[in-house]
N, C-alpha and C positions, 0 to 999 in steps of 0.2 A: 785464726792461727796466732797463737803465741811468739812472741819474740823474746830470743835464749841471750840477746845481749845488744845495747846501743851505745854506741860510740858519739860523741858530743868534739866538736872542733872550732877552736875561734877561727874569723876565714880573716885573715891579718889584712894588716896596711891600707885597712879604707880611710882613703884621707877625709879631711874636715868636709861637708857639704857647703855647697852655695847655690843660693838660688838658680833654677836652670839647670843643674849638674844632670845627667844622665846616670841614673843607677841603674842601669840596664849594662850600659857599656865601663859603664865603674867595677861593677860585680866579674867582669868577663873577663879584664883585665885584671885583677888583682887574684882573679882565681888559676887565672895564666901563669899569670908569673909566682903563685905560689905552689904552681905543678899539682894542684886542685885539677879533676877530672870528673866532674857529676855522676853517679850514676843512677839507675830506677829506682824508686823509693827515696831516693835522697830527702830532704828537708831539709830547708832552710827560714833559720828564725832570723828575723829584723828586726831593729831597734825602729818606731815611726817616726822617732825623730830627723832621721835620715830623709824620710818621704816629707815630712813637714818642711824641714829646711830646702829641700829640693822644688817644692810644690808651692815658696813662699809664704808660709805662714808661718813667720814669725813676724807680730804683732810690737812696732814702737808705740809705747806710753805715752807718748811727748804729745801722740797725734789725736790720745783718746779725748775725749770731754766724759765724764761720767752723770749719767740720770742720776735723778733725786735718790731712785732705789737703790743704786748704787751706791753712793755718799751713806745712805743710811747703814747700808750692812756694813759698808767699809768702818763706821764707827763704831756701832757692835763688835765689829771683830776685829779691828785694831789693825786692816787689813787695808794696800792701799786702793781706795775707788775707780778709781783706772782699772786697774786686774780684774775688780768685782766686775764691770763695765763689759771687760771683755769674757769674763765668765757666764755674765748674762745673756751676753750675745750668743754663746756656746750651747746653750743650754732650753731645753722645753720649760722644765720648770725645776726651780729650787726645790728639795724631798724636805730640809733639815738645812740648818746652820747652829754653828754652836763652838764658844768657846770656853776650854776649861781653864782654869786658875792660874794651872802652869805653864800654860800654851802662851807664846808671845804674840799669836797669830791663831784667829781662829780656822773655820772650815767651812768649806759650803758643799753638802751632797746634792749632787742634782744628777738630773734625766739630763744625758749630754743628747743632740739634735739627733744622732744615731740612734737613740734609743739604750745603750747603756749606761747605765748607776754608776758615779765614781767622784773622787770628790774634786771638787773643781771645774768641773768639766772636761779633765784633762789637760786644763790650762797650767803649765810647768814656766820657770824661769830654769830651769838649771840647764846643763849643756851648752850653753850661748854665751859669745863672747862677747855680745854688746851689751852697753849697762841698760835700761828701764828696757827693757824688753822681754816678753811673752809668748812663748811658741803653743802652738795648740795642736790638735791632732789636724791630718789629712782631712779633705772634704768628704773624701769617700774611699777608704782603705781598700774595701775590694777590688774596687778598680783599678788602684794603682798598684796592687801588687800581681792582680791578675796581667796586666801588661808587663811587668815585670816577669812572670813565668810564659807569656807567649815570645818574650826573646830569649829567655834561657833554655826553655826547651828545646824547642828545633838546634839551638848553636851546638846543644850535648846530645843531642838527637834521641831525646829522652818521651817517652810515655807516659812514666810516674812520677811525676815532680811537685812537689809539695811546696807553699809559702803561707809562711806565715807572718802577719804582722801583729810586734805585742808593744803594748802598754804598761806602765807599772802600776796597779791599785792596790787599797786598802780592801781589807773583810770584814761585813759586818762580825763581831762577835769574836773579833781573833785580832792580835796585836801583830803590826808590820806589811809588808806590803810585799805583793807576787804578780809574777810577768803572766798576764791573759792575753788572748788571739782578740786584737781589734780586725784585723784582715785575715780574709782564709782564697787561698787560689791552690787548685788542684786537688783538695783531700776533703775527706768528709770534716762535719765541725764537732760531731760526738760518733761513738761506735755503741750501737744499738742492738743489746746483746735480748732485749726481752724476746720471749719466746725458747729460750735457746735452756743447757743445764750445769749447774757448777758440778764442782770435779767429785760431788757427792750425789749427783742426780738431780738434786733440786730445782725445778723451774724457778726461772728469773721473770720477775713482771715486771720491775723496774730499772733495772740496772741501765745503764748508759753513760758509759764514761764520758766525761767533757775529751774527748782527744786533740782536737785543737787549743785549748788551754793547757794540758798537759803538758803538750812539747812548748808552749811558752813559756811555763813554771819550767821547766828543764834546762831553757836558755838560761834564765838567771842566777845558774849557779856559775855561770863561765862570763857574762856580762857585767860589769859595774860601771859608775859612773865613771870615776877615773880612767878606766882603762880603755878609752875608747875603742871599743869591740862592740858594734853595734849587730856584728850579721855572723850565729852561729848555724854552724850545719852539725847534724844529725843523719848518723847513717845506722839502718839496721831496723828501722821501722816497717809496716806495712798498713793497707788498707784493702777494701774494696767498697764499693757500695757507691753513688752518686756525690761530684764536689759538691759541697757544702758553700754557705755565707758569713757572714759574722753575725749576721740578725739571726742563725739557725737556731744559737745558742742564748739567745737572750729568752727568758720567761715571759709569757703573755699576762698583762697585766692584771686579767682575772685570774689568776696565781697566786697572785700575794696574799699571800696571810699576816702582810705586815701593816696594812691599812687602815 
């Protein structure tokens, strides 16, 4: 089933996080008091920064020591060994590093411990108000956003409820960066149309939208850094088919064609 129109809304006045904070009971109230009423199919995109700072992880420099391997890339790339330190940490393995001319600061692509591609590990300074500090993603996004949808459910006394957690990455082969699903609770992570016919008959063998990156790219036209609007809703979607994960959507390594 097609959807004829979706509606996108910032969900206001989530205050700063601090370690420990409850985004369970953060979400409940500010959706209270913003006369916010969830209902089936709903969707809701989050910012991980939210779960990161809430879950502790952000990372003081002060306390890293950096490996040799570190020190080394960090001189390569003009980058400081501390952050690489914690990148490494973040990370199975480095893909690429490389810095161009006009870059003050190079780049490190790696395999983040998750299993997805992106560059840094995910390892961000920005959003934080402490100086030498480094937030990284969640330990494990599913989790935390799935507990997050077994308290919003039941409270809206809801069926379909959807979560999503995104991230902001680069693309290979395309300039700038788009919100992708790190965490998926309640909804599938692609809609798996092969088998089925487009609107000319045609059999589909491949088609399969990303849909959980979809409504993450969606969030970021209402999110920015500045405007701290970390958790948008999305109403007027639908699914069926079995929840999904965030590993649903990653490519198995014999896939690559880039190797």
């Amino acid at each position: 089933m097609s959807n004829s129109s979706l509606n996108l809304k910032i969900i206001p006045n989530i205050p700063d996080i601090n370690e420990g904070d409850n985004i369970s009971n953060i979400l409940i109230s500010v959706l209270n008091k913003s006369s916010i009423c969830l209902k089936e199919f709903d969707v809701i995109c989050i910012a991980h920064k939210i779960f990161s700072k809430a879950e502790g992880c952000i990372i003081n420099l002060k306390e890293i020591s950096p490996s040799r391997k570190a020190i080394e890339l960090g001189e390569s790339l003009n980058k400081d060994p501390r952050k690489v330190e914690v990148v490494l940490q973040e990370s199975n393995k480095i893909i690429r590093s490389f810095k161009r001319a006009d870059q003050n600061e190079g780049t490190l692509i790696c395999q983040h411990k998750l299993g997805f591609i992106c560059a840094n590990a995910g390892v961000d300074e920005s959003n934080l108000a402490e100086n030498e500090t480094v937030i990284t993603v969640p330990k494990n996004p599913d989790l935390s956003i799935k507990l997050l949808r077994d308290n919003l459910a039941p409270y809206f006394n809801l069926k379909n409820l959807g979560i999503v957690m995104s991230d902001t990455f680069g693309r290979p082969w395309r300039i700038g960066q788009v919100n992708v699903a790190i965490g998926i609770a309640g909804l599938p992570a692609t809609k798996k149309e092969q088998g089925t016919r487009d609107a000319w008959g045609n059999q589909l063998y491949v088609t399969e939208p990303a849909f959980c990156d979809e409504i993450a790219a969606s969030s970021g036209l209402l999110m920015s850094k500045a405007g701290k609007c970390p958790a948008i809703l999305l109403r007027g979607l639908s699914w069926s088919g079995e929840n999904g994960s965030a590993s649903d959507i990653l490519r198995e390594q014999k896939e690559d064609m880039f190797r």
